[in-house]
N, C-alpha and C positions, 0 to 999 in steps of 0.2 A: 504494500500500500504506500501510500505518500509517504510515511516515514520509517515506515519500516518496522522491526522490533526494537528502532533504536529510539523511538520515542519515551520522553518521558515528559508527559505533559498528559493532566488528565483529562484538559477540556482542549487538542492542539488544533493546529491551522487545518483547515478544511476537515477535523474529524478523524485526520489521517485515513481518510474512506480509499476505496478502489476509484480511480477516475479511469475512464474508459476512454476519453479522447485525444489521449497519449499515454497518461504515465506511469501505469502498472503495466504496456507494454516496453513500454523502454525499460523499466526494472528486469525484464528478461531477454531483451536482445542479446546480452550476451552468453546465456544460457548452453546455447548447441556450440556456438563460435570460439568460445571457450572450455567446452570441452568438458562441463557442465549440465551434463543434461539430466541427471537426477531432480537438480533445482528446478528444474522445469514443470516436471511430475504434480508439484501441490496448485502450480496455475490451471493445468489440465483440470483437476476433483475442482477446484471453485467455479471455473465456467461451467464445468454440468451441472453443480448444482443451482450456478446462477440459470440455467437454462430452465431448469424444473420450477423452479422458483416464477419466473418468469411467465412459463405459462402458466401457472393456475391463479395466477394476479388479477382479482376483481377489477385494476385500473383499466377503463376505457382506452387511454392512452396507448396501453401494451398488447389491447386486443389484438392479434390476427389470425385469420385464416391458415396458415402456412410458417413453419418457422417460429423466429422469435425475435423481437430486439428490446433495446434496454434503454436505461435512463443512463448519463453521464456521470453520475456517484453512485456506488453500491457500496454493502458495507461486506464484511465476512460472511453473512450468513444468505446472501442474496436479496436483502431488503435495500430501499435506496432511499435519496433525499428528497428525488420528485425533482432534482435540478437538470432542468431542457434533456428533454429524448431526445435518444443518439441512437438514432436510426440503424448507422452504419458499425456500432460500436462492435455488437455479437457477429459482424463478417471479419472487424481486424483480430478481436482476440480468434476467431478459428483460424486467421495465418497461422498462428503459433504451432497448431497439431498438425499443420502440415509442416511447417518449418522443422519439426521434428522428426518424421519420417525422413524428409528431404536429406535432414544430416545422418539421420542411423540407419537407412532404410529397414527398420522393423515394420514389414507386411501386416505382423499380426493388431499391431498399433491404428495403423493405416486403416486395417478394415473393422475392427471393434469400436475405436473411439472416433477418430476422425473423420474420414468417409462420412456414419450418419451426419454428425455434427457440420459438414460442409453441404453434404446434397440439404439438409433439412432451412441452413440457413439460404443455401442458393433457393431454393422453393419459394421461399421468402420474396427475394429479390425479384425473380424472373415473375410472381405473379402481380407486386409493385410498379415497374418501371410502366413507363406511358412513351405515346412518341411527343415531340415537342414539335416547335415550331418548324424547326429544321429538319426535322422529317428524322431524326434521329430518337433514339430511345436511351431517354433523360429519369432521375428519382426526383418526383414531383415536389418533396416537403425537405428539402434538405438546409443543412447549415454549414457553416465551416468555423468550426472551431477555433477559439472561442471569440470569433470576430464578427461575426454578424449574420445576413445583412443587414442587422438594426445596427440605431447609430449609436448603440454602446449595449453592453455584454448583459444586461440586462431587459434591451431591448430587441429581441431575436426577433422572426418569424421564418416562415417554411418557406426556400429560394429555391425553383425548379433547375437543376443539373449544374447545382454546384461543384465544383471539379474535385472535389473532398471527395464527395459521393461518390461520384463517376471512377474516381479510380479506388477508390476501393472494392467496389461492384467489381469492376474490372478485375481486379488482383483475386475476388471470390471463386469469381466463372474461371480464372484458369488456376488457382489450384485445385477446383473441383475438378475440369477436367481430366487434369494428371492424374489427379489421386484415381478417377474411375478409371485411366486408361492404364496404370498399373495392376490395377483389381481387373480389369476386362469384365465391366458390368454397366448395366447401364448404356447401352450405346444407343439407344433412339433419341430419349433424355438428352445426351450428352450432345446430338444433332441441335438441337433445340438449343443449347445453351451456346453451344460454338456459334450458335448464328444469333443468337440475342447480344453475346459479345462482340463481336462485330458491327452490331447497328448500335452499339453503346457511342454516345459523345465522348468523344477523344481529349485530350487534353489539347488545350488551343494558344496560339500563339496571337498576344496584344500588340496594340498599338506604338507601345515603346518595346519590342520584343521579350514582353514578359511572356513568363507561362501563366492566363488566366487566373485568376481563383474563382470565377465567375461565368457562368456562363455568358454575359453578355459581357463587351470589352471598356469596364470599369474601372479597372484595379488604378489606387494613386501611388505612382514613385514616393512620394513621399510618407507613407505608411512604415512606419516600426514597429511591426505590430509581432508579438513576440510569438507567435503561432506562425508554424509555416505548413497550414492542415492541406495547402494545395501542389504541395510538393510530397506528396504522399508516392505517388508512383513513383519517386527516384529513391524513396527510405521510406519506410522497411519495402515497397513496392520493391516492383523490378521490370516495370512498363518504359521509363523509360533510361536510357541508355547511353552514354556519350559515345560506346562505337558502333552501335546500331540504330539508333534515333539523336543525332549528334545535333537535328535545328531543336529538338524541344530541350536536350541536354543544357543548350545555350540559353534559351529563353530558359530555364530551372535558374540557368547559373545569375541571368539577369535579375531575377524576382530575390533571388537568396540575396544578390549583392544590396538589391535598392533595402531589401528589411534589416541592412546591417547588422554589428556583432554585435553592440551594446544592449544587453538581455538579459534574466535571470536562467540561473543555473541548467533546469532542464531544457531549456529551447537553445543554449551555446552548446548543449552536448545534442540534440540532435544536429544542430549546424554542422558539429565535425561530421556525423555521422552522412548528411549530404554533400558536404564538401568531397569528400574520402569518395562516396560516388559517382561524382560528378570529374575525380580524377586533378583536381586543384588541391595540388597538396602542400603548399606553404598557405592557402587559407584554412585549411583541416587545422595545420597545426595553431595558426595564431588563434584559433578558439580554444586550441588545447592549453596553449599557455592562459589564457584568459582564466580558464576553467581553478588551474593552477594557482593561480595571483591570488594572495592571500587577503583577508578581508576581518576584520575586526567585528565586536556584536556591538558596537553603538545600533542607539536608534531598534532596540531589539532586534535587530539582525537582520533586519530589511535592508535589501542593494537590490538595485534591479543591475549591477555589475558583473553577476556572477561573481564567482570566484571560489576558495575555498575557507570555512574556517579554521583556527586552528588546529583542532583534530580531524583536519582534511576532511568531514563533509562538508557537501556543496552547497551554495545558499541558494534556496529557493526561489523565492522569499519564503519563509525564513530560512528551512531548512526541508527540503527532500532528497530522498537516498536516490531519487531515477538520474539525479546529476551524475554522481556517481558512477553507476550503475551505464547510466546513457555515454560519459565518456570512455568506459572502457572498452563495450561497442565499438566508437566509435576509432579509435586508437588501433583496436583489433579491423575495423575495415581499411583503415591506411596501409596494413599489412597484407593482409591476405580476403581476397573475393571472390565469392562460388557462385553467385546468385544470376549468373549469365548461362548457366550450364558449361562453363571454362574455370581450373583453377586459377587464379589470376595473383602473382606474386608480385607482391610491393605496386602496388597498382599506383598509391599516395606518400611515395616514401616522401619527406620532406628534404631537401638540402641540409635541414640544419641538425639532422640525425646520419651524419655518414658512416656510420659506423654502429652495427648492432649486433641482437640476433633474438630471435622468437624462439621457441617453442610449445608442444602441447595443442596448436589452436589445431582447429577443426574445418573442414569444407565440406558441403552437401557432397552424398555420394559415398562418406564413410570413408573421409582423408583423413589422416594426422598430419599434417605438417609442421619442421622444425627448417626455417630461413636463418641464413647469413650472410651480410652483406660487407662489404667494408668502401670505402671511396664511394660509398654512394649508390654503390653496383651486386648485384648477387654474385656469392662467393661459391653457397651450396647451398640446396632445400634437399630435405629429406623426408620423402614420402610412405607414408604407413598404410595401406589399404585395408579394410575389412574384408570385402569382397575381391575376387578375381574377377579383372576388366578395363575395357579403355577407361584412359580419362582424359581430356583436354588441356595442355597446359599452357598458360602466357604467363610473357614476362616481355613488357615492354612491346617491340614490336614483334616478335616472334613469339608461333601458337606451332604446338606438334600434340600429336594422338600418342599416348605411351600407352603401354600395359602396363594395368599393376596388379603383383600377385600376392595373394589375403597371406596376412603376416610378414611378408618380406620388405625391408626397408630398402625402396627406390632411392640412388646417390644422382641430385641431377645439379651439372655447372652453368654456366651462366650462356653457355650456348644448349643446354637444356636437352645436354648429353648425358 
């Protein structure tokens, strides 16, 4: 939750509830990537039972047909605060169970928990969405966290194909599809969703070449608005892509540049965590130092500076562990990235770390990997497979198909021999 079991406050900031519009997911990003996936385990048992919980909810609000979704604060036991429905919140916490097979491939995971949990929320979606004006198939009542479109956070209402939405919809329908097309079930269903994603609104590029947060072309450059819910497809998403969707890469990188660093703690650690994607990797790091920069408890420990206090958690405002949490993610994506279906070494290394070396982290596909670099350059990575099989490897600008066989540790140099 917000603050973890390190709270000790008995009335604390926001209840220390589960917020579902970032930051009990960012508490587990680093979860599989670190190589950590036990910790993972207790997120899994609270979304089911947030899901049971959910449906038998007398709230009109949470009624549906299909599926289920949730309000933006819950607590441990699945009850909530009733603070603004978030529509899309039960499609990002099910990333997570997929994101879990994706790194261990446990089928049996895949097909017990997960599987229902993604077709039952895609159900959800695919019986929601409408076509919009533009002939595309838009989520009619959405929001984008926690900005509007009212003219302040108290004053919301429902914005049709908010890009919040749209790409997390997006990010549902394809890892439903994977997951069914791993299981081989489902395949008429899965016609139907392949082609509903397809006619979903895309992420769109604005007038000063932002990437949208809106569906119509409104966004202000001068907004610092410490939420970046419309860059969801580049983090934790993987819609969009600097070396495969390289013009929205650039409008992501425009919209992240105009909202600036100066933020509290868990919106600088997702910054790394899109900088590191988006492949600018001396702006990864200067949020990392940010995150680092020490910070006193005057003024009860409010900074909208970020930074750390002295026993290095992050300041919230006041205090949340997803700072934490979200920079170490983030640090581990400067290193090493799976989420292209390529292993991708030092993708964000910074200049001003010439010299290092990892170990322990993790890549979909059931990698270990252990990097060493020196001058700036890779020295060695050594690869640990679960499975016997190709895998894709880059580094820079060169990409090769290697075999890796389960148990044996792969020696590769920087020619990725």
């Amino acid at each position: 939750n917000l603050q973890g079991l390190w709270n000790n406050e008995l009335k604390p900031a926001w209840y220390s509830q589960y917020t579902t519009n970032i930051n009990v997911e960012m508490n587990y990003w680093l979860a599989e990537q670190t190589n950590l996936p036990e910790c993972h385990m207790p997120l899994f048992d609270w979304v089911e039972n947030l899901a049971r919980v959910q449906k038998k909810s007398p709230d009109p609000a949470l009624k549906t047909d299909k599926g289920w979704i949730i309000y933006s604060t819950n607590n441990t036991m699945g009850g909530t605060s009733g603070w603004h429905i978030h529509r899309p919140g039960s499609a990002w916490l099910s990333q997570h169970f997929w994101e879990h097979y994706a790194f261990s491939g446990d089928t049996a995971f895949l097909k017990a928990r997960a599987y229902p949990l993604l077709k039952s929320i895609t159900e959800y979606w695919a019986s929601h969405l409408v076509t919009g004006k533009n002939g595309k198939l838009i989520t009619p009542d959405g929001w984008s966290p926690e900005h509007g479109p009212g003219r302040n956070e108290k004053d919301v209402s429902d914005y049709p194909g908010v890009s919040y939405d749209q790409q997390i919809v997006y990010d549902l329908f394809t890892n439903y599809l994977e997951a069914a097309h791993v299981l081989q079930v489902d395949k008429d269903y899965c016609t139907t969703i392949e082609t509903m994603r397809n006619q979903l609104l895309g992420p769109q590029i604005g007038k000063w070449g932002q990437l949208q947060e809106w569906m119509d072309d409104v966004d202000d450059p001068q907004d610092r608005h410490r939420h970046n819910s419309h860059l969801f497809a580049v983090h934790p998403g993987r819609q969009i892509r600097p070396l495969s969707t390289p013009d929205l890469a650039r409008a992501a990188l425009v919209s992240l540049n105009a909202r600036g660093d100066k933020s509290v703690g868990w919106s600088s650690a997702w910054k790394i965590n899109l900088y590191a994607r988006l492949r600018d990797a001396m702006r990864a790091y200067a949020l990392v130092q940010r995150l680092v920069t020490p910070r006193d408890l005057k003024n009860n420990g409010y900074s909208d500076e970020g930074g750390s206090y002295p026993n290095l958690f992050g300041v919230g405002p006041p205090f949340q562990i997803d700072s934490n949490f979200g920079y170490t993610a983030g640090v581990t994506e400067m290193l090493l990235q799976s989420h292209t279906g390529e292993l991708d070494l030092l993708p964000a290394l910074p200049t001003t770390w010439p010299e290092g070396e990892v170990s322990g982290l993790r890549a979909r596909g059931g990698v270990t990997v252990a990097i060493r670099w020196k001058n700036g350059v890779l020295r060695q990575a050594l690869l640990t497979a679960d499975r016997t099989g190709m895998v894709t490897v880059r580094y820079g600008g060169q990409v090769k198909q290697i075999r890796l066989v389960a148990g044996h540790q792969l020696h590769l140099n920087p020619y990725l021999r």
